[in-house]
C-alpha positions in Angstrom: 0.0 0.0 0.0 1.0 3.4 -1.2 2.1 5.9 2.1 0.1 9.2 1.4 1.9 12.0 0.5 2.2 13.9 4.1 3.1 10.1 5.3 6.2 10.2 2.8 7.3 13.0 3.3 7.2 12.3 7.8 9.0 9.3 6.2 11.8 10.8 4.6 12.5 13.4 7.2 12.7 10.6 9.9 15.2 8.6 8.4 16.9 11.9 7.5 17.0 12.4 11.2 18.1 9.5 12.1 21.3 9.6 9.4 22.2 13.4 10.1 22.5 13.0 13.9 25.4 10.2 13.4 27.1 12.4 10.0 25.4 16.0 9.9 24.0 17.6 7.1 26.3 18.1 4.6 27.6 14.6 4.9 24.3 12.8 4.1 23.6 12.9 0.4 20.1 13.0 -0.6 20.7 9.3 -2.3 21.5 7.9 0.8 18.2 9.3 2.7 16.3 8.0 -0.2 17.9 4.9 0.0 17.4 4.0 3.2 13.9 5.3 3.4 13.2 3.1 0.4 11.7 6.3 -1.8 12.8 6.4 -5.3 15.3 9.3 -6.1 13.5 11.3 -8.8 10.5 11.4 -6.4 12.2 13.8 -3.3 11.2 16.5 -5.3 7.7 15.7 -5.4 8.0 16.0 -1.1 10.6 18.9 -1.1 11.6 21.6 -3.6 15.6 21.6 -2.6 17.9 19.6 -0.4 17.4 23.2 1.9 14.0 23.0 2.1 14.1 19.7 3.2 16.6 20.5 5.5 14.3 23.6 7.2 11.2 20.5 7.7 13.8 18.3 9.2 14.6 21.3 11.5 10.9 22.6 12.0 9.8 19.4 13.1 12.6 18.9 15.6 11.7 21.7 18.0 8.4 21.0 17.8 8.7 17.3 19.1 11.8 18.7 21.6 9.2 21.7 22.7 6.9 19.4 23.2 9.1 17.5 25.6 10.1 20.5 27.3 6.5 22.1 27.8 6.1 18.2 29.7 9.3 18.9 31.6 8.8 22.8 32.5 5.2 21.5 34.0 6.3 18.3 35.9 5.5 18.0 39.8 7.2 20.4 42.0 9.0 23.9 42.0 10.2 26.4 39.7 13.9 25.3 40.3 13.0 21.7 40.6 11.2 22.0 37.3 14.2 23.5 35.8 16.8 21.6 36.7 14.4 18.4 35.8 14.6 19.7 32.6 18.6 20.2 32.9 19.2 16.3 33.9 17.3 15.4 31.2 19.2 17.4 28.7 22.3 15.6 30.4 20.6 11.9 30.4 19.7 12.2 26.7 22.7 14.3 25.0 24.9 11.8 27.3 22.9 8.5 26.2 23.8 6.5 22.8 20.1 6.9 21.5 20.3 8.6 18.4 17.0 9.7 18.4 17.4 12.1 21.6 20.2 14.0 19.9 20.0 17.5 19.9 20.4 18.6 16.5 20.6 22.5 17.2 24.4 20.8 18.8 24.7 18.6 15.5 23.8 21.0 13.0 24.1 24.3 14.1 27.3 25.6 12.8 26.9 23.6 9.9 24.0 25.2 8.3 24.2 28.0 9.7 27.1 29.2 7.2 25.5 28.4 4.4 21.7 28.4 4.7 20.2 31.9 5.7 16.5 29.5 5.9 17.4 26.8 8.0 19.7 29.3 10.5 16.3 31.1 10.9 14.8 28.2 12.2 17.3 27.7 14.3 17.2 31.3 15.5 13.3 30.7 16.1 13.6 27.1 17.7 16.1 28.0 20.3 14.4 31.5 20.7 11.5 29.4 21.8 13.5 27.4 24.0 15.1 30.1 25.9 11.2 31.1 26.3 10.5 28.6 27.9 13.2 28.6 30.7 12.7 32.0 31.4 8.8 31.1 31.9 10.2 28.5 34.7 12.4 31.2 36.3 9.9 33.2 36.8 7.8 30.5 38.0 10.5 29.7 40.6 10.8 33.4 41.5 7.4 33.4 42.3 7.6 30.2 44.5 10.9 31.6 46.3 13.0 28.4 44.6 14.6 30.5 42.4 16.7 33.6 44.3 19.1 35.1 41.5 19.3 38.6 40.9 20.1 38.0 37.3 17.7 39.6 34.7 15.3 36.4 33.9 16.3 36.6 30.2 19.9 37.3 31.2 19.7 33.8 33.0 18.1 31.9 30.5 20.4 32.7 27.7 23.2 31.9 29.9 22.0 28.8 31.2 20.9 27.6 27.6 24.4 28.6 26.5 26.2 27.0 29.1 24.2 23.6 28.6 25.0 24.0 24.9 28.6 24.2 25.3 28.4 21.1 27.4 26.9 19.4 25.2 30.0 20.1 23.0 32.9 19.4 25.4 30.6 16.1 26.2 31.2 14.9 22.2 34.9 16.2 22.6 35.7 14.4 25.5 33.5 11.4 24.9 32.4 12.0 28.7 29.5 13.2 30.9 32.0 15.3 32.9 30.6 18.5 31.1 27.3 17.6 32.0 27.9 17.6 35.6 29.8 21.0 35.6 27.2 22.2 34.0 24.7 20.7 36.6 26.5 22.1 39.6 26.6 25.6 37.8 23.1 25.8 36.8 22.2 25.2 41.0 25.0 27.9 41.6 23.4 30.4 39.3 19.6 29.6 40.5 20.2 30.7 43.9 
């Protein structure tokens, strides 16, 4: 039985996923994606206009599964800072796990695509925008609580927390260890109070 068109195309971009979280982008030819999702190649076209708009869907529907985790994490049981740093071991149990599918690709294909596709950098900006949203919601939810004491600016916060987890996430794939994770861990509980 023939997939419908929408269920091709959800295809495509999750064996995409899968093969740009191990290689990245530019690495992944569009033969091998069509390969290994079994579509023939003079049909990816039919799904996506260009190998960059493809790579915007791929993108688009990345934060809006991984904001849909994190709306689930920033409204879990207890506090503003427990919420938080919920959300923080969680970055660390995935990004530090061998399960492809909980990869971050904002750490994967950021700088990548970035230099060379104005499009898929917007998304990006807009998906990790979005992101530091949602942390400075649960600041402010932890402020009002009392769990959260900082005298940082909530924004100010957010953007440095977000950055900081970032770069651990990158020293974790540099030193193939979950030491980053647990700096960053021990900071984020230093910079909350």
């Amino acid at each position: 039985m023939k997939k419908p068109i929408q269920g091709m195309r959800q295809h495509i971009i999750d064996v995409a996923k899968s093969l740009m979280t191990f290689k990245g982008y530019t690495a992944v030819g569009l033969t091998e994606v069509l390969t290994t999702a079994g579509v023939p190649k003079g049909s990816f076209y039919h799904y996506f206009k260009s190998k960059e708009e493809f790579g915007q869907a791929l993108l688009e529907e990345y934060f809006a599964e991984y904001l849909g985790r994190v709306d689930g994490l920033m409204n879990a049981q207890g506090n503003g800072a427990e919420r938080l740093v919920g959300y923080f071991r969680y970055w660390a149990e995935t990004q530090g796990a061998d399960v492809p599918e909980e990869k971050c690709l904002v750490v994967k294909l950021g700088a990548e695509v970035c230099d060379f596709s104005e499009d898929m950098r917007n998304v990006l900006l807009v998906g990790t925008d979005q992101i530091i949203q949602r942390i400075s919601g649960c600041i402010e939810n932890g402020r009002a609580d009392g769990s959260i004491t900082s005298t940082m600016l909530t924004d100010e916060l957010a953007q440095s927390l977000y950055q900081l987890w970032l770069g651990a996430s990158l020293l974790a794939k540099v030193n193939k260890s979950t030491k980053p994770f647990e700096t960053a861990l021990n900071m984020t509980n230093r910079m909350i109070v």
